[in-house]
N, C-alpha and C positions, 0 to 999 in steps of 0.2 A: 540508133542505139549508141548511147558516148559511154565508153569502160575508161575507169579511170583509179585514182590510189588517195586516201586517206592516213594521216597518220597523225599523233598528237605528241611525236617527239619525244617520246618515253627516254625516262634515264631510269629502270627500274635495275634493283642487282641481277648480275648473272647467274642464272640457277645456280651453276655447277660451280662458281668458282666465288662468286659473293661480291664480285669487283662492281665497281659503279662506275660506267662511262663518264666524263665529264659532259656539263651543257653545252659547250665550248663546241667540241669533239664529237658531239651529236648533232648539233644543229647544221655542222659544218658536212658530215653524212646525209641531210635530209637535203641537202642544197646538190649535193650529188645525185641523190636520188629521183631530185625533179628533172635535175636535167637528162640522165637515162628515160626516166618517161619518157621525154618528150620525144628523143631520138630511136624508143620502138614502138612511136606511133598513138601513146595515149592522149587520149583527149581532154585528162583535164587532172590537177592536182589538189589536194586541201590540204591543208593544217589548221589544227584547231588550238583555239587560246585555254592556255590552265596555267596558274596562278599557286600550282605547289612546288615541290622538290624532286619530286619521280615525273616529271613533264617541263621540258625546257623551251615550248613555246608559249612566251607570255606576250607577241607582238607576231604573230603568225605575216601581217605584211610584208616586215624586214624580211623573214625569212624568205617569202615569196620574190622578194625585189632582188634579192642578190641572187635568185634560181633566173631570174627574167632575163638577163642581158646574153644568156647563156642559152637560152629556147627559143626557140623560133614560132612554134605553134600550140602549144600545150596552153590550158585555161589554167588559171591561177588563183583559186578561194581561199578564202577562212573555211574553217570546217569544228568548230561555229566560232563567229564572233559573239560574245558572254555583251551583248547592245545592252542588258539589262542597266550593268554597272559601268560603261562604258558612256564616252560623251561623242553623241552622233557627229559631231563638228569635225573632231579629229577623226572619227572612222572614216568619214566620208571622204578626209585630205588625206588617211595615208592610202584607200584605195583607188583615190582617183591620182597618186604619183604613182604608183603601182602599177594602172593603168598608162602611165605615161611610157613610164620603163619600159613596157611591156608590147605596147604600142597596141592598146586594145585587150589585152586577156584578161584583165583582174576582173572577182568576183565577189560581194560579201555573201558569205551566209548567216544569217543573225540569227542567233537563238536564245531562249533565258540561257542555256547550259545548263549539265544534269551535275555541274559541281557548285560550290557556292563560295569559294577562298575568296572569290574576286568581290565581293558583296563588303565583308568587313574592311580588305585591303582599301577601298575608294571611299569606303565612309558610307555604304548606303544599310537601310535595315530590310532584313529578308519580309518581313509581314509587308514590305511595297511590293513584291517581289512580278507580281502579273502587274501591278499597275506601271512599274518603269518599264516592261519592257513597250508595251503599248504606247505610252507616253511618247517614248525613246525612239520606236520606232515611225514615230508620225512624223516626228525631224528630219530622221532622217530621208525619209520619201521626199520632204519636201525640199530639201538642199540638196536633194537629185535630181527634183525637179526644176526647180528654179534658181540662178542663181543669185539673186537678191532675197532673204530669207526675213521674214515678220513671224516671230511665234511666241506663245508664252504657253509655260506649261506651269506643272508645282515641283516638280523637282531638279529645275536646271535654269540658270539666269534667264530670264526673252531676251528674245533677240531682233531686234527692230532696224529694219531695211539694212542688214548686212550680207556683205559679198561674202561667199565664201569660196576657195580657190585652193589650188588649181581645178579648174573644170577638166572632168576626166574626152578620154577618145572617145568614147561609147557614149552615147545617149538614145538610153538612159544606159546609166553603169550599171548591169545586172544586180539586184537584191535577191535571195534567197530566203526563205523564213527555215531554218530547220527544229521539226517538230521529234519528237519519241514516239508519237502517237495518239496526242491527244487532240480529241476532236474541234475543239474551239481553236487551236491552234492553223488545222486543217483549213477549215472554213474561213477566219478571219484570211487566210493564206489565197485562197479561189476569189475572197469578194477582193481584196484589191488587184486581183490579178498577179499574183507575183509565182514564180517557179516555188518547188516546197521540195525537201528532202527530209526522207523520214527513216529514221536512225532503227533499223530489223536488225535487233542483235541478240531477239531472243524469242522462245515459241517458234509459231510457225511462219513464214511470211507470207500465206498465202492468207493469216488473218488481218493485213494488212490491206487486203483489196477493197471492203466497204470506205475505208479509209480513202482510196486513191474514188473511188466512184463518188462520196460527200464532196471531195475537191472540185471533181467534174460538176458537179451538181452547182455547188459555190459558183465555180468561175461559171456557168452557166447562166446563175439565175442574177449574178452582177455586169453582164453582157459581155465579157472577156472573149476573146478566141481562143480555145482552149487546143486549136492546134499550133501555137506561138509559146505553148506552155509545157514545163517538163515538169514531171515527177522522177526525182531520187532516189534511189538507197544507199545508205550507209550501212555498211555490211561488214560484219568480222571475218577475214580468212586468212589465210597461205597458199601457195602452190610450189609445187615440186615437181622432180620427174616421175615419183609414182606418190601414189594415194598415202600409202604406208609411210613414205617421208615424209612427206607434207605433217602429215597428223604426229609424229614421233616429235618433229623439231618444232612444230606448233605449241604442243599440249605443255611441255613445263611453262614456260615464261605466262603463256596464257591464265593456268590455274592459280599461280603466283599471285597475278592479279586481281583476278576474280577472287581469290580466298580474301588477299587485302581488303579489296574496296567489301566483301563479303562483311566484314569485320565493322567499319565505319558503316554499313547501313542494316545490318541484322540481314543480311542473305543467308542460305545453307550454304554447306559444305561444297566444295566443288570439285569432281572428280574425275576419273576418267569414263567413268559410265557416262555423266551427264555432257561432256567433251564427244565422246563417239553418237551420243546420241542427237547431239546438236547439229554434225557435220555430219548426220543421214540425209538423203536428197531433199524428206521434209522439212531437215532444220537449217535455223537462221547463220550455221558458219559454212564458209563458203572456203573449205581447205578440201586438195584434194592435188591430182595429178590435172594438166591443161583440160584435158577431156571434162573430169568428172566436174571443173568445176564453170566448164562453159554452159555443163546441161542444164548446172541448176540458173545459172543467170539468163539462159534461154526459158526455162521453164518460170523465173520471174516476170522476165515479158509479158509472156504470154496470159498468165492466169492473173497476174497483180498490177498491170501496165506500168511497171517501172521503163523508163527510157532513159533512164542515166543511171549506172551501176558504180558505185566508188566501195572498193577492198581497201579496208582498212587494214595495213598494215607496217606494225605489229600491236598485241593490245601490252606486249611486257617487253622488255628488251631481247633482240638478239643479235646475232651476230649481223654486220652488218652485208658481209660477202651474201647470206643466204637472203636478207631482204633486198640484195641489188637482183638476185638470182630470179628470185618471187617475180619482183618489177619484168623482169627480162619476159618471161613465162608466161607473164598475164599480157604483154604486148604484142608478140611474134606469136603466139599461138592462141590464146583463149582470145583476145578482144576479133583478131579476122577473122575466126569460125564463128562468132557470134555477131558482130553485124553480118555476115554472108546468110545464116540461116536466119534471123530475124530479118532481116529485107525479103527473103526471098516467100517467110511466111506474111512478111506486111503487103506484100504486093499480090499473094493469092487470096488473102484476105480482106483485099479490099483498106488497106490501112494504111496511113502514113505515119 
C-alpha cells in the first residue's frame, strides 16, 4: 500500500485576512513540501497542471525537478497532466529529464482534466475534446515505447522516423490515465494495461469498487497482469492532532472553494453540514486526527482495492506551517499503521 500527497498549488485568498500568497512563494512551499515527504517516508508526490490565477502550477515537471535533487526516494507525478491540450512530444521530454534528475522516480498521470483554461490557451476547441485526448494519448505510448517515432494523427503535425530524447531511466516511464469515474476511461485504462487513479472526491467511495472490478475485468480480458498494476485514489483531506482540528482548520478554505468552483459550474451551496457529512467514515474527505484517518484509507483497501492512496492537500489555501504539519502526520503516523495492518490483512487473506 503507497500513501502519498497531492496538491494543485492553490494561490486562493485567505479566509480570514483576504491576502493572496504569490505563485513565486507558493510554488517555492510546494518544493519544500515534497521534500519533507520524502524524508517522513512517503512514497509518492503529485502536482497537477491548471492554467488559471488561484493555481500556480501550469508546468507541474519544473516543480517536480527542482523537489528531485533534494529526495532521495519519493515518486514524482503530475496529478493530472491536462494530454488533452498538451503536445505529447514535450510531455514525454520534460518527464523523461525529470526522470533523469531524479534518477528513476518521475511519473505522468494524463488525464482530459475536470478544468478547461488550458483548451482555448493552446488553440484547441472543446467539442475535440475525447478525441485529443485519445489521439494524444496513443503518441504518447508510443514515444515511450520506441525511440524512433512514425505517426500521424488529425490534430498535431506526423511525425516520420523521428528520435525523440532524452530517453528516460525507466522503461517504460510509468503512464497513468487519471479518470473521475467514468467508465470508458476505466476500461480503455485495463486494455492497454496502464496503472489508473480515480479522483473520490465525493459520495461514497465504496461506489467506486465496480469501477476498480471493470478495470480488473479490462486488464484481464486484454491479457495484462493485473498484479504489476495499481489502482489509485485521489482523495480530499487534512490531518491534525485531533479530529476537531483537522476539520476547524480544513472547513473555511475548503468551502471557499467549493462555493467558487460551485458558482462556475451550477453546484449547491456548500456548507458545513455537507463538510461533516463528507468527512463521516462513509465519506469521500479523508480529514481527521492520524487514527481516524488511517481507518478510512484501511477501510478503502479493503472494500474498493485501492493500493495507492494520494491526500490531496489543500483543496483552498492555507497556512503553510499547518500543511507541512498535515505532511508530518500522514508520514510518521498514518502511512506505517496502514501498510503494517494492510500487509498483515493481505497476507491472512491470501493477497498481495
Amino acid at each position: 500500500m503507497e500513501i502519498g500527497i497531492s496538491t494543485f498549488v492553490e494561490t486562493t485568498p485567505d479566509v480570514e485576512t483576504g491576502e493572496v500568497v504569490s505563485h513565486a512563494q507558493r510554488i517555492r512551499e510546494v518544493v519544500e513540501e515534497i521534500i519533507l515527504a520524502d524524508q517522513v517516508g512517503l512514497d509518492v508526490f503529485g502536482v497537477g497542471e491548471h492554467h488559471r490565477e488561484d493555481f500556480a502550477a501550469s508546468n507541474p515537471a519544473i516543480i517536480l525537478a527542482a523537489a528531485a535533487p533534494q529526495t532521495k526516494n519519493i515518486r514524482l507525478t503530475s496529478a493530472v497532466t491536462v494530454l488533452s491540450s498538451a503536445d505529447p512530444v514535450r510531455v514525454f521530454q520534460d518527464f523523461a529529464t525529470l526522470d533523469g534528475i531524479s534518477n528513476g522516480r518521475a511519473e505522468i498521470m494524463a488525464g482530459r482534466g475536470s478544468f478547461i483554461e488550458s483548451f482555448p490557451l493552446f488553440g484547441y476547441d472543446l467539442k475535440d475534446y475525447d478525441e485529443l485526448f485519445e489521439e494524444k494519448l496513443e503518441l504518447l505510448l508510443k514515444i515511450r515505447d520506441s525511440e524512433k517515432v512514425t505517426w500521424r494523427g488529425g490534430h498535431r503535425p506526423a511525425i516520420q522516423n523521428r528520435g525523440v530524447y532524452p530517453r528516460p531511466v525507466q522503461d517504460p516511464l510509468p503512464v497513468w490515465i487519471g479518470s473521475g469515474g467514468n467508465s470508458e476511461s476505466v476500461v480503455r485504462a485495463g486494455i492497454l494495461g496502464l496503472p489508473l487513479v480515480l479522483a473520490i472526491i465525493g459520495g461514497s467511495p465504496l461506489q467506486f469498487e465496480p469501477l476498480v472490478q471493470l478495470y480488473n475485468k479490462a486488464v484481464a480480458h486484454a491479457g495484462h497482469d493485473i498484479s504489476k498494476l495499481t489502482v489509485a485514489s485521489h482523495s480530499h483531506g487534512f490531518i491534525a492532532e485531533t479530529t476537531e482540528k483537522a476539520a476547524d482548520k480544513f472547513f473555511p478554505s475548503t468551502q471557499q472553494v467549493m462555493n467558487q468552483l460551485g458558482k462556475e459550474r451550477g453546484w449547491g451551496h456548500y456548507d458545513r453540514k455537507s463538510f461533516d457529512a463528507a468527512r463521516s467514515f462513509d465519506g469521500a474527505l479523508y480529514v481527521g486526527d492520524p487514527n481516524t484517518v488511517a481507518e478510512k484509507i484501511i477501510h478503502l483497501r479493503k472494500n474498493v482495492g485501492i493500493t495507492r492512496f494520494m491526500l490531496h492537500v489543500t483543496v483552498g489555501s492555507m497556512p503553510h506551517a499547518d500543511v507541512m504539519r498535515a505532511i508530518e502526520l500522514l508520514g510518521k503516523e498514518v502511512a506505517p499503521r496502514v501498510r503494517e495492518e494492510v500487509a498483515a490483512w493481505e497476507s491472512q487473506s491470501g493477497l498481495k
